[in-house]
C-alpha positions in Angstrom: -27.0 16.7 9.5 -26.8 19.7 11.9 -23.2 21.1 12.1 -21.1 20.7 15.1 -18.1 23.2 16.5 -15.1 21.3 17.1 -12.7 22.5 19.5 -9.8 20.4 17.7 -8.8 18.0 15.2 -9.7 15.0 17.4 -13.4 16.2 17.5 -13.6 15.0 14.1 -11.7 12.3 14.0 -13.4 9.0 12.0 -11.3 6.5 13.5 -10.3 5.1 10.9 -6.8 3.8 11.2 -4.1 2.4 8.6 -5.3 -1.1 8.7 -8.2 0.2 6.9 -6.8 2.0 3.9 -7.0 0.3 0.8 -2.7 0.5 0.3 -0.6 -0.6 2.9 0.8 1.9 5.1 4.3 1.0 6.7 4.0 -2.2 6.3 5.8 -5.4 7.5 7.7 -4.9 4.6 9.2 -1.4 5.3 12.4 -1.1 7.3 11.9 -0.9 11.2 13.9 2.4 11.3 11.6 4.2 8.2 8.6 3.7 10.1 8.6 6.1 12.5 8.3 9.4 9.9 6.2 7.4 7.7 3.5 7.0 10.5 3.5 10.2 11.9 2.4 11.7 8.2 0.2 9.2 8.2 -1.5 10.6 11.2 -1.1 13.9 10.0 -2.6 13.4 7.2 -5.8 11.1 8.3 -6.5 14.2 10.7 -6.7 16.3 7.9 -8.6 14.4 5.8 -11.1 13.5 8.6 -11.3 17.5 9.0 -12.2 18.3 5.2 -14.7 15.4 4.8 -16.8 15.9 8.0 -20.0 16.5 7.0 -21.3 18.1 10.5 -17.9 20.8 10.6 -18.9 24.7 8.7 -16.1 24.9 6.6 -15.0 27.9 8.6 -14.4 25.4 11.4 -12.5 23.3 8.9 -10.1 26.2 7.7 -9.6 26.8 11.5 -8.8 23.3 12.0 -6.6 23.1 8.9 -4.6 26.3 10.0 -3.8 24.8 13.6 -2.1 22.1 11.4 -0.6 24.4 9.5 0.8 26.0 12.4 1.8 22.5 14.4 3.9 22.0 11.4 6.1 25.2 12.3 5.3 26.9 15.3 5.7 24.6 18.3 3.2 22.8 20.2 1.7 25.5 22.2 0.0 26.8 19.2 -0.4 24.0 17.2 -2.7 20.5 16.4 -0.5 17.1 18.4 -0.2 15.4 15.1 1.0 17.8 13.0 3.4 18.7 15.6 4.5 15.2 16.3 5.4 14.8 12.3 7.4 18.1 12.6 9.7 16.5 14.8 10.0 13.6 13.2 11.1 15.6 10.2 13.2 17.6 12.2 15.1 14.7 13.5 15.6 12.8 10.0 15.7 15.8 8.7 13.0 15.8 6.0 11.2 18.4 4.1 8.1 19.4 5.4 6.8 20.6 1.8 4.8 17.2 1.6 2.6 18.1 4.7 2.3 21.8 3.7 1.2 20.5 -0.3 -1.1 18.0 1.7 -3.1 20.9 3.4 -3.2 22.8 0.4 -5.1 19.9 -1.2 -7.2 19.5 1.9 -8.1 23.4 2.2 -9.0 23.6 -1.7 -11.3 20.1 -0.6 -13.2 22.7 1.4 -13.5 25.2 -1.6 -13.9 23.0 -4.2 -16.4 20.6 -4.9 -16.1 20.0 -8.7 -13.5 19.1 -11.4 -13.8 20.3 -14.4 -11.4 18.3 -16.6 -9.2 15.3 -16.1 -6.2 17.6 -15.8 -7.9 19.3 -13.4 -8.0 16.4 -11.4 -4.8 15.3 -11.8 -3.5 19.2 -10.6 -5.8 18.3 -7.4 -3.8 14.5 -7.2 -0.5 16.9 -7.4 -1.3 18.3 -3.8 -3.9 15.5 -2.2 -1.4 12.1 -3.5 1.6 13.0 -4.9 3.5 14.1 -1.7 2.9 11.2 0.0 5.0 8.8 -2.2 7.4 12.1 -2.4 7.7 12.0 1.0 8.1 8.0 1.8 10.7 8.4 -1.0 12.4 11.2 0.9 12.5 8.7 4.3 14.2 5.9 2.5 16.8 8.4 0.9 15.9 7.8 -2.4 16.6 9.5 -5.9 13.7 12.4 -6.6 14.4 11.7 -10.1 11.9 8.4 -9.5 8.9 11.3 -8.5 7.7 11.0 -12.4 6.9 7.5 -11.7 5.9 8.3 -7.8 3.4 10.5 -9.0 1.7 8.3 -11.3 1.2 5.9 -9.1 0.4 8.2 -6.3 -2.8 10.2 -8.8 -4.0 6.5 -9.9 -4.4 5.8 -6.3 -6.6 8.9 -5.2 -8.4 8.2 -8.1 -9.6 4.8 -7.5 -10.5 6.1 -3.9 -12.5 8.5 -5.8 -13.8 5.9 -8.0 -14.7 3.9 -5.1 -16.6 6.6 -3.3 -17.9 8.5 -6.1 -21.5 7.7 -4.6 -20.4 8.0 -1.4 -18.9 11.1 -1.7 -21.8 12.8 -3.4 -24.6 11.9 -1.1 -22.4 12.3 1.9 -20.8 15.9 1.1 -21.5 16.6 -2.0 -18.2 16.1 -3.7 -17.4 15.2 -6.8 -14.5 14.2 -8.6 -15.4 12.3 -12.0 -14.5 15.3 -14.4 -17.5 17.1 -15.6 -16.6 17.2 -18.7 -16.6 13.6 -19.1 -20.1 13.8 -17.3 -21.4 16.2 -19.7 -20.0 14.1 -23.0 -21.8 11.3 -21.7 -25.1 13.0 -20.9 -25.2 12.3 -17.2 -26.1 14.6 -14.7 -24.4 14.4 -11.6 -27.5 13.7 -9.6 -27.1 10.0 -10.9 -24.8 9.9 -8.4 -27.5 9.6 -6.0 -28.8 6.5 -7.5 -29.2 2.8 -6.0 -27.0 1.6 -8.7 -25.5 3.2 -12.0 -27.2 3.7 -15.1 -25.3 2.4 -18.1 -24.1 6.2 -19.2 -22.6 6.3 -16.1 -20.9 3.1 -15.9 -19.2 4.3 -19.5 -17.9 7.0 -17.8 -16.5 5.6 -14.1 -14.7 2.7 -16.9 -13.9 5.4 -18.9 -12.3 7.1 -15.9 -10.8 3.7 -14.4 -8.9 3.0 -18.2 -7.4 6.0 -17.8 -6.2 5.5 -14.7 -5.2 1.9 -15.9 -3.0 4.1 -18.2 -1.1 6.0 -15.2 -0.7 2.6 -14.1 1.2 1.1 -17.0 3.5 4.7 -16.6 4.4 3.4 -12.7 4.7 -0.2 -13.7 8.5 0.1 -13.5 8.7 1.8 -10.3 9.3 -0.8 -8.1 12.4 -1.8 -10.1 14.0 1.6 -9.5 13.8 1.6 -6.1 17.3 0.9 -4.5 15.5 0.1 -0.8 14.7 -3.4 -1.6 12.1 -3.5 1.6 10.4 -0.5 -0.2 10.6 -1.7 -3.2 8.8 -4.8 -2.2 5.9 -2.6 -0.5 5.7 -0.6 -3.7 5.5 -3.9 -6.1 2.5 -5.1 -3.8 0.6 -1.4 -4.4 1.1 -1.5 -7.4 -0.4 -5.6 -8.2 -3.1 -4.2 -5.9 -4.0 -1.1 -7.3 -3.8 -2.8 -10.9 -6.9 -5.1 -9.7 -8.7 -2.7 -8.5 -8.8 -0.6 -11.8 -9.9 -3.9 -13.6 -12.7 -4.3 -10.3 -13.9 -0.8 -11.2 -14.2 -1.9 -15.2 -16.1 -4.9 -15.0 -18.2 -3.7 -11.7 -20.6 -0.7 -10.6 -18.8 1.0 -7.4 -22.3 2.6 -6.4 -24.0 -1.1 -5.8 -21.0 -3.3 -6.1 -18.6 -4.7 -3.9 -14.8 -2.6 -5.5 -12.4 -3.5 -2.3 -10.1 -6.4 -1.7 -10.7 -8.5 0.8 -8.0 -10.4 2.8 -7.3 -13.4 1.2 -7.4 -11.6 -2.2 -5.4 -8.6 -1.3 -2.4 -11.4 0.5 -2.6 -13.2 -3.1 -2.2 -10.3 -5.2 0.3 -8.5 -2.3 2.6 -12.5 -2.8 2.0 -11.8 -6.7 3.6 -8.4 -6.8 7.0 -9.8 -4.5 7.5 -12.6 -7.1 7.3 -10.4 -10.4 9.6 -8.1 -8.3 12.0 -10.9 -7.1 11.8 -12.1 -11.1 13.0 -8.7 -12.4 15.4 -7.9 -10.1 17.0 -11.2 -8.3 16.7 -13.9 -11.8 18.7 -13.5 -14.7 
């Protein structure tokens, strides 16, 4: 694909919107007044992610791009990109931290550097910046107590990683990415161009389950989360992430993402999302 020069942000934008994410995004479920913050980083961050995955942008157009969000975020809007200057007044008014959307761009400048993970901590230090502040930063809306980030966080890396999971074909062919740690590549005997493939050999499948079970494991370390929450609208969304992400992971086990069909769809995501608001209600309403 020939590369383009973007003038902004919405020259690359996918148009993809929050109904499409895998998670729900200020949801229904999520308190009227909470939404506001929570969809302006939304924004923020599907602009910046749409930046660092474009396959057409150099990525010296995608640094430029990502330092015009950097600069929305504190200099004004006469110098910086509309979203990122829309969630700095958000922030401003509810007065939030804007670490989250600084860590985000971090992750989404070192997406334009790095193409390769190494180790599984590796990828975990990349879920730190790409994942982590998101659930940090919803957190931070509702008022809640940052000692629940332990259990944020794990939720938040299992989540990028069964995006990654998902994708991992995608993401390849598309630009080249990779994020199933080499090492577990290299163990197996599988080079990364069977990531190319029509479907996975079984080497590879051993290590995408390999990869999924230890997400499961994160998983199983967030599994109380929900519980902890003292927003009990929040709490609700969070229960349904985590039912759904939990399905996923066992999706990603059984099938093979680069031929095989590893998303909800509706009726089985409004199961599972009714699932996780009665083993929420059963913890925290029944003796």
């Amino acid at each position: 694909m020939s590369e383009l020069t973007p003038r902004g942000a919405a020259d690359l934008a996918s148009g993809k919107d929050h109904t499409q994410e895998n998670f729900p995004v200020a949801s229904w479920l999520v308190r009227k007044a909470a939404r506001g913050p929570i969809m302006a980083y939304y924004r923020f961050a599907r602009a910046a992610d749409d930046i660092a995955d474009n396959p057409a942008a150099s990525p010296e157009d995608k640094l430029r791009l990502l330092g015009q969000m950097r600069a929305g975020l504190t200099g004004g809007s006469d110098v910086g990109e509309p979203h990122a200057v829309a969630l700095a007044h958000e922030a401003g008014a509810c007065g939030l931290d804007l670490v989250h959307a600084h860590e985000l761009l971090d992750a989404f400048v070192q997406d334009v550097h790095v193409a390769r993970y190494a180790t599984w901590d590796a990828l975990i230090g990349y879920c730190r910046l790409s994942a982590m502040p998101v659930g940090r930063f919803v957190l931070d809306v509702h008022g809640e107590d940052r000692g629940l980030w332990p259990m944020n966080d794990a939720l938040c890396a299992a989540l990028q990683i069964i995006n990654h999971l998902q994708d991992c074909g995608k993401d390849y062919r598309a630009i080249g990415r990779v994020y199933l740690p080499a090492e577990m590549l290299d163990e197996a005997g599988v080079p990364i161009s069977a990531l190319a493939a029509e479907h996975s050999s079984p080497a590879l499948r051993a290590v995408i389950a390999r990869a999924a079970y230890k997400t499961q494991a994160l998983l199983a370390h967030s599994a109380p989360f929900a519980d902890h929450i003292r927003d009990w609208r929040l709490a609700c969304e969070v229960a349904v992430i985590q039912r759904l992400a939990e399905d996923l992971v066992r999706l990603l086990i059984a099938r093979d993402p680069l031929c095989e069909r590893v998303h909800h769809g509706r009726l089985r995501a409004g199961w599972l999302a009714l699932g996780g608001i009665r083993g929420l209600i059963r913890h925290r309403v029944l003796p």
